[in-house]
KOLDRENKE-695571 format. One record per residue (C-alpha): residue number from 1; x, y, z. Coordinates in steps of 0.5 Angstrom, whole numbers, plus 2048, in hexadecimal, padded with zeros to 3 digits. Layout:
BEGIN
PT   num    c1    c2    c3
PT   NUM     X     Y     Z
...
//
This chain:
BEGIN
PT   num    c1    c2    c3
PT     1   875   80B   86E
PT     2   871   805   86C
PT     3   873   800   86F
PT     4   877   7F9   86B
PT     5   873   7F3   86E
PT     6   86C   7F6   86C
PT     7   86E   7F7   865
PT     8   871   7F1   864
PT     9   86B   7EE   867
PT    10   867   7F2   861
PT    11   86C   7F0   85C
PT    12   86A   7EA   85E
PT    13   863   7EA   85D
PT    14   864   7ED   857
PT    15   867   7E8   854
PT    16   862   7E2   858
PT    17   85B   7E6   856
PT    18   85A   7E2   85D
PT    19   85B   7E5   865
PT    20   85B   7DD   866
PT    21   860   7DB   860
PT    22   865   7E1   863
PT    23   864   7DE   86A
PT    24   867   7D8   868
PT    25   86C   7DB   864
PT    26   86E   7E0   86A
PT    27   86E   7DA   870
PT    28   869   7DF   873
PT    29   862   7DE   875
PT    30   85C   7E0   870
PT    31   85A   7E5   876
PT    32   861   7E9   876
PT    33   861   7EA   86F
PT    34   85A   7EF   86F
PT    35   85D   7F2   875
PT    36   864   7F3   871
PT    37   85F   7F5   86C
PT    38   85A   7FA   870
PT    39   85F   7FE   873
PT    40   863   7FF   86C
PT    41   85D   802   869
PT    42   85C   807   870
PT    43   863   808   86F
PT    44   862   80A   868
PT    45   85B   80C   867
PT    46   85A   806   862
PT    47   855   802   861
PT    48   85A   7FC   85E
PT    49   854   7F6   85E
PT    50   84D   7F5   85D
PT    51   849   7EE   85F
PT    52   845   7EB   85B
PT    53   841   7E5   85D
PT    54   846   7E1   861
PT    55   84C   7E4   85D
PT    56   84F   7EB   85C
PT    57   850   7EF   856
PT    58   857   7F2   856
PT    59   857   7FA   854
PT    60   85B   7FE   84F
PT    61   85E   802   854
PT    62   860   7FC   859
PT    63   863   7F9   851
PT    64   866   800   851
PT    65   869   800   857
PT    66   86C   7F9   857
PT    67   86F   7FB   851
PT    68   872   801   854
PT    69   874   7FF   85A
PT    70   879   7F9   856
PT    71   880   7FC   855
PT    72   880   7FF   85C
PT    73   87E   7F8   85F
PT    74   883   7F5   85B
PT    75   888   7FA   85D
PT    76   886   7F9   864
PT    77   886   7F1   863
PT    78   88E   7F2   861
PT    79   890   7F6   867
PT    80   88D   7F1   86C
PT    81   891   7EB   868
PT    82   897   7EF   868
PT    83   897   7F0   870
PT    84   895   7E8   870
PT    85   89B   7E7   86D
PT    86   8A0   7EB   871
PT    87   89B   7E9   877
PT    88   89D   7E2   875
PT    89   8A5   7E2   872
PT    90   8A2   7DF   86B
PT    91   8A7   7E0   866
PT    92   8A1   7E3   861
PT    93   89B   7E2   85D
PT    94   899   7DF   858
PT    95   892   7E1   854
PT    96   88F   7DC   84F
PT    97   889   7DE   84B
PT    98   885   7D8   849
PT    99   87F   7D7   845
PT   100   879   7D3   847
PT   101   879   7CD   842
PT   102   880   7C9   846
PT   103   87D   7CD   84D
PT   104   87B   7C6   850
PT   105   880   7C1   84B
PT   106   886   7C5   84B
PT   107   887   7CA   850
PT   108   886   7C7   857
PT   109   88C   7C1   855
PT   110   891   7C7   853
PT   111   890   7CB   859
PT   112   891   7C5   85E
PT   113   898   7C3   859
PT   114   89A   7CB   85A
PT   115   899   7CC   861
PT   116   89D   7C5   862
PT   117   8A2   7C8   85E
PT   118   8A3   7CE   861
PT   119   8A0   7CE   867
PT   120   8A2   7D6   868
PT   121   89F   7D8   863
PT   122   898   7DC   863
PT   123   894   7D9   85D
PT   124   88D   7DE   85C
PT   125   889   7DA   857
PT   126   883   7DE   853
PT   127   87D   7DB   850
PT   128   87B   7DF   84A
PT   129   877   7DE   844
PT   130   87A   7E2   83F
PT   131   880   7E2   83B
PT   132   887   7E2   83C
PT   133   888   7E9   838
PT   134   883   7EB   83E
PT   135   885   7E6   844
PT   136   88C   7EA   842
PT   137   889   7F1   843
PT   138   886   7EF   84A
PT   139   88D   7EF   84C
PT   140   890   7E7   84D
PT   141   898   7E5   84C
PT   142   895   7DE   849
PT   143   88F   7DD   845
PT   144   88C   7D6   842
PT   145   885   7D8   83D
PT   146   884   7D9   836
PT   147   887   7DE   832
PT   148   883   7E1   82E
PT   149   887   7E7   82C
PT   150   88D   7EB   829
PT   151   893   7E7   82D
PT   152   898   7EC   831
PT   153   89E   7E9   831
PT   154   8A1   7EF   834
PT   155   89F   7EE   83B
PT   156   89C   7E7   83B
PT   157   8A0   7E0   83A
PT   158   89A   7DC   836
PT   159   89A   7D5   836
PT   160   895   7D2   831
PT   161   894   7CB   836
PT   162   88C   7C7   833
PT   163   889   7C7   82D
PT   164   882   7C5   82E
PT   165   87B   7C3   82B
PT   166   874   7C3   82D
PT   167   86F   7BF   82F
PT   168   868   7BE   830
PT   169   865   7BC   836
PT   170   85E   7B8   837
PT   171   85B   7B4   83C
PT   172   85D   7AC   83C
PT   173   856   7AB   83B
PT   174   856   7B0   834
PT   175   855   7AD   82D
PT   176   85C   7AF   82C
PT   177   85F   7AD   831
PT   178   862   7A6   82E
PT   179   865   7AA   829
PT   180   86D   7A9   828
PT   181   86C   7B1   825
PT   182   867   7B6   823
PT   183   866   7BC   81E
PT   184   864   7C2   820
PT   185   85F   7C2   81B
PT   186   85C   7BC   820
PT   187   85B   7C2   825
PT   188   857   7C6   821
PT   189   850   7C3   824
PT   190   852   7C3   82A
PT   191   851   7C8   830
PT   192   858   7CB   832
PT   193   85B   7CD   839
PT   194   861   7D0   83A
PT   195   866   7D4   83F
PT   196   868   7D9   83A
PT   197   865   7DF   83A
PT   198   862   7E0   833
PT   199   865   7E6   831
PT   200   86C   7E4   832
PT   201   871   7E1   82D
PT   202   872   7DA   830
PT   203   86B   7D8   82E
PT   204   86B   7DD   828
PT   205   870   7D8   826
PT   206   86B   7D3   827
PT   207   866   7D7   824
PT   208   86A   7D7   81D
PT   209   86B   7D0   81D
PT   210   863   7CF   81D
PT   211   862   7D3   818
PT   212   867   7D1   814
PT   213   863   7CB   815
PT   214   85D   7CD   813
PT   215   85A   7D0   819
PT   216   85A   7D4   820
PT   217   85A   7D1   826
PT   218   853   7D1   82B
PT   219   857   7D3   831
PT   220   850   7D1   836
PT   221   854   7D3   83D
PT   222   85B   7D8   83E
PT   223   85D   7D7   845
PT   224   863   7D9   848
PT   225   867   7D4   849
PT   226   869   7CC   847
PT   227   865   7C8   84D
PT   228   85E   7CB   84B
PT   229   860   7C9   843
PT   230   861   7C2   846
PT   231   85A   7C2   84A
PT   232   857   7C5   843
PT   233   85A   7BF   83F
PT   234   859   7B9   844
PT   235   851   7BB   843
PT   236   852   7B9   83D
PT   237   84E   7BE   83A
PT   238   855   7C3   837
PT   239   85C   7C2   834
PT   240   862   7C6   835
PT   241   868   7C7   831
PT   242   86E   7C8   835
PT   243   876   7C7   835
PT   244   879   7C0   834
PT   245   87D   7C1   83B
PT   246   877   7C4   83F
PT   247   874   7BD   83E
PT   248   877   7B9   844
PT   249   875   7B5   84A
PT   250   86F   7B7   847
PT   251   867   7B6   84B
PT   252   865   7AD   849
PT   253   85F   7B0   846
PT   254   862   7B3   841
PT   255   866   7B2   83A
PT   256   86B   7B5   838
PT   257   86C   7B4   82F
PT   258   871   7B8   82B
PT   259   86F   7BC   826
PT   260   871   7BA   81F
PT   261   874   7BD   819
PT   262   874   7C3   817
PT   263   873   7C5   81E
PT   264   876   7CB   822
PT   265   87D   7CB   825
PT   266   881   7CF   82B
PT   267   887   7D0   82D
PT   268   889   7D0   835
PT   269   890   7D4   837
PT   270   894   7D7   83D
PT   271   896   7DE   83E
PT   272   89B   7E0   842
PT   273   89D   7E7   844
PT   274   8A5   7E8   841
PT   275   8A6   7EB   848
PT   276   8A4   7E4   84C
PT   277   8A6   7E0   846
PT   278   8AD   7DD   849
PT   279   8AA   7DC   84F
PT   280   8AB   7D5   852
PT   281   8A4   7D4   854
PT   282   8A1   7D7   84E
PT   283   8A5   7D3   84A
PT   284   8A3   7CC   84E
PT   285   89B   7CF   84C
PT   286   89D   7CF   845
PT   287   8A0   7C8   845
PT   288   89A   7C5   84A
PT   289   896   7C8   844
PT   290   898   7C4   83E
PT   291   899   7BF   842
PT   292   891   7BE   844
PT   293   890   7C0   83D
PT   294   894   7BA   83A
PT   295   890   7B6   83F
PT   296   889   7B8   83D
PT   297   88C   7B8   836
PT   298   88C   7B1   837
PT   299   885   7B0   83A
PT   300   881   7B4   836
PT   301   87F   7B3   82F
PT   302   880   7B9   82B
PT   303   885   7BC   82F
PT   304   88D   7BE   82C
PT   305   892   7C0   831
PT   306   898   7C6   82F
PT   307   89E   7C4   831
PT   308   8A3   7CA   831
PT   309   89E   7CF   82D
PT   310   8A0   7D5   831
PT   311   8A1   7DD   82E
//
């Protein structure tokens, strides 16, 4: 039987691309992540990376296998939480669902205010960079993203809670800088970076809104995640277009300028599974939700809290 750790090890690497960027993650040493690494591939027969210069390159059946082993992992994950909870006497567990762009803004103030209220309670948080539709599949009560898709009243309370804009983002030091707004078509000599990846419906949607401005965007670099789009624009050699509540607490050198009319618009919900909803705990995240939506509301240009949109 394969064994739990060394896949999840691999899955890191996956995701990563980096034994030294899956070691930070994993609270390990950069060492037992290839040791992990080399006894899966003689327990699998598997060639699963390849160097290449200082790095490694991650193979198709390394991609396949961590792909593969994802159900059984997260099947294996519920089990242990549940021998937690009976270990521990908790009253239950939550699992809330968020997406990346309120990771560092919303969500660490919400889980303290929720394990202060209720103690007892297991609350599981996952980052996950997709929709609510697919946050939903990966089996959470709660979820907190964008709605892209057909919305399932059956199963699922929906909030609507934020109606947002974008922004561009430049360095301080950039000729756009000290403007109150910018148009997209300010952008279109510019070189782009962005977290999104290019195929997807998030920078699509961006996408649409530069071509109907009469051009498509540059995207010069496409990292994975949102500090290195900051360390791209702080250079002040690339712009970024992002949604308005990402754009908090952002790094000294760079500027955050909401884009004017007619720019895209999106809206962020929460959806709570049925069986949960009546939860108290479930009830008090909802709640603590709009209330953090009608404070950013507040404090950002181009923000619209939606109170008591709800299906």
């Amino acid at each position: 039987m394969l064994d739990p750790v060394k896949l999840r090890v691999l899955r890191s690497v996956v995701e990563t691309g980096s034994i030294r960027a899956s070691a930070d993650a994993l609270g390990y040493t950069p060492s037992a992540v290839s040791q992990h690494l080399s006894a899966l591939r003689r327990e699998t027969g598997l060639e699963l990376v390849e160097r290449s210069g200082r790095g490694i390159l991650v193979t198709a059946h390394a991609r396949l296998l961590g792909a593969e082993s994802g159900p059984a992992l997260d099947a294996l994950g519920a089990l242990e939480r549940t021998v937690r909870d009976l270990r521990s006497g908790r009253t239950g567990t939550l699992r809330l669902g968020y997406a990346t762009s309120i990771a560092a803004t919303w969500v660490p103030e919400l889980a303290r205010d929720v394990r202060r209220a209720y103690p007892d309670l297991g609350l599981e948080l996952a980052l996950r960079d997709c929709s609510c539709e697919d946050l939903a599949e990966a089996g959470m009560d709660i979820v907190v993203g964008e709605g892209v898709g057909p919305i399932d009243s059956v199963d699922w309370e929906i909030h609507e809670v934020l109606e947002e804009g974008y922004v561009a983002l430049v360095s301080a030091d950039h000729p756009l800088a000290e403007r109150p707004t910018v148009r997209l078509k300010d952008l279109a000599e510019e070189s782009w970076v962005t977290d999104d990846p290019i195929d997807s419906f998030w920078f699509d949607r961006i996408g649409a809104a530069c071509r109907a401005a009469g051009f498509s965007p540059c995207v010069d670099v496409n990292p994975s995640d949102f500090p290195t789009v900051l360390g791209f624009v702080a250079t002040g050699d690339h712009v970024s277009v992002q949604p308005s509540v990402i754009a908090q607490n952002l790094r000294a050198d760079i500027v955050a300028i909401p884009l004017a009319p007619p720019a895209p618009r999106r809206r962020l919900r929460v959806q709570v599974r049925r069986t949960v909803a009546r939860n108290p705990a479930a009830q008090y995240i909802v709640q603590r939700i709009h209330a953090v939506a009608a404070k950013r509301s507040a404090e950002i240009p181009g923000l619209m809290h939606l109170v008591g949109d709800s299906a």
